[in-house]
N, C-alpha and C positions, 0 to 999 in steps of 0.2 A: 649471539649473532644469528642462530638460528631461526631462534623462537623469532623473532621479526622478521624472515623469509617464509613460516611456516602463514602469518597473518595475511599475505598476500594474495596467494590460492588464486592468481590468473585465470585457472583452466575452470575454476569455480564460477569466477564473472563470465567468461566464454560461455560457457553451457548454460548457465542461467539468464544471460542475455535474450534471445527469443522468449521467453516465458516474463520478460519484465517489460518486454514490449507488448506483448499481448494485456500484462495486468496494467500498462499504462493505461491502454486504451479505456482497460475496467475503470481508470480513475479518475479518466472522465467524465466516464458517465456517474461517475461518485459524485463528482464536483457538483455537477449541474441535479445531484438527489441531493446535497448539501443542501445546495442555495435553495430549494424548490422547499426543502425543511425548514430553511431559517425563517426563510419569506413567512412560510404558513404557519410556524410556532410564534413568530412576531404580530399574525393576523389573531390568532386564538391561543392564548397563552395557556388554557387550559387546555389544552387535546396535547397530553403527554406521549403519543404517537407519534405526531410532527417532531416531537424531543430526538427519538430512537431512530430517526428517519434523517435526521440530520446527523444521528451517530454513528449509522451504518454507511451514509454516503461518504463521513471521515474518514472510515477505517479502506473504504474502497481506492480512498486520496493516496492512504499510507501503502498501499498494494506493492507497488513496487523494489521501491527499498525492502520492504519484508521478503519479498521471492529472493530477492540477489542477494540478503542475507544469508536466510536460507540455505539458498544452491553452495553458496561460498563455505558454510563450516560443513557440508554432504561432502565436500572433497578433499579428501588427507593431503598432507603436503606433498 
């Protein structure tokens, strides 16, 4: 019964809350470096630039959940 109170770490989402709002905001503008990659890796399929470009705007998407992960196992039970 423990071990599934220790998974919970509230005070982990708390504190990390202000930092997943701000890396939303990052993932926005992730979003719109996605599609601006997809568009121009679909215009030139060879500029494997436009590839990395849509890779890194993904990982900008996933921003969030990763900080609130993050913050959540920084905090002991």
């Amino acid at each position: 019964m423990e071990d599934e109170f220790c998974e919970c770490r509230p005070l982990g989402f708390l504190v990390g809350l202000p930092f997943a709002l701000v890396s939303l905001v990052l993932s926005l503008v992730g979003a719109i470096i996605w599609l601006l990659g997809s568009i121009s890796s679909c215009l030139c399929p060879c500029c494997i630039c436009c590839a990395e470009l849509s890779n890194v705007g993904m990982s900008l998407v996933k921003l969030p959940g990763r900080v609130l992960r993050w913050f959540i196992s920084k905090i002991p039970c």
